[in-house]
N, C-alpha and C positions, 0 to 999 in steps of 0.2 A: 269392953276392950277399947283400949284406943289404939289409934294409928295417925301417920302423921305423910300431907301430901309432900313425897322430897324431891319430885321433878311431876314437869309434865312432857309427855312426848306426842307430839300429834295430836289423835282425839284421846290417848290413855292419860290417867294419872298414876304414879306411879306411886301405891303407897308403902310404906313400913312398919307393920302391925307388931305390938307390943315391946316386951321387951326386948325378944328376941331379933326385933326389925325382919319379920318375915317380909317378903317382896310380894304384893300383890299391885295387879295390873287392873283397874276399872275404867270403864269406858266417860268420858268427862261428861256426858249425859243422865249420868247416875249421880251425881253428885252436886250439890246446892252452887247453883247460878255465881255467887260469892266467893267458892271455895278455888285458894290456887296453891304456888308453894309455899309451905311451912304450915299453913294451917292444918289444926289437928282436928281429928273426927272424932266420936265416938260413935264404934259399930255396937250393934245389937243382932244378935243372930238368937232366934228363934224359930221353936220347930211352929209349922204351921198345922195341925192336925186336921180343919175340916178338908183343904187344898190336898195334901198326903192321903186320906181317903177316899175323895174322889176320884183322885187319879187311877190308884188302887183298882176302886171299881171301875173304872175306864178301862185300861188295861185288861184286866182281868175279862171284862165284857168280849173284846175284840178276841184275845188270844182262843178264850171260849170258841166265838164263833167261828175262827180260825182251824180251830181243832175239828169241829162238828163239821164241814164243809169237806176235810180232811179225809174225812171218814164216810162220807158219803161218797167221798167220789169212789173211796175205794171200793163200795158194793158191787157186787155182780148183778149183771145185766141178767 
């Protein structure tokens, strides 16, 4: 996909992705030292699966122990 910078406002740049000129806003930090108005980008979006997984397991760990703490408290004395 491309997208194309058509302003900048502050720290955002203000892009217009593909045909349809969707409006996304990115932070000028995300983007190559070089880049201003009119220059075009090409995005790449990509699933990341081992990052997706771990988080997964992250989650899943916490809420885990969230539940089990849960349940303990609830026992009778």
């Amino acid at each position: 996909m491309k997208a194309v910078i058509d302003r900048i406002e502050h720290d955002l740049a203000v892009l217009l992705l593909g045909d349809d000129e969707v409006r996304l806003d990115v932070p000028l930090h995300f983007l190559p030292r070089e880049a201003k108005e009119g220059t075009w980008l090409r995005l790449d979006f990509r699933i990341d699966e081992h990052t997706t997984e771990e988080r997964y397991r992250q989650n899943k760990f916490m809420l885990d122990k969230l539940i089990n703490k849960r349940k303990e408290n609830k026992k009778p004395i």
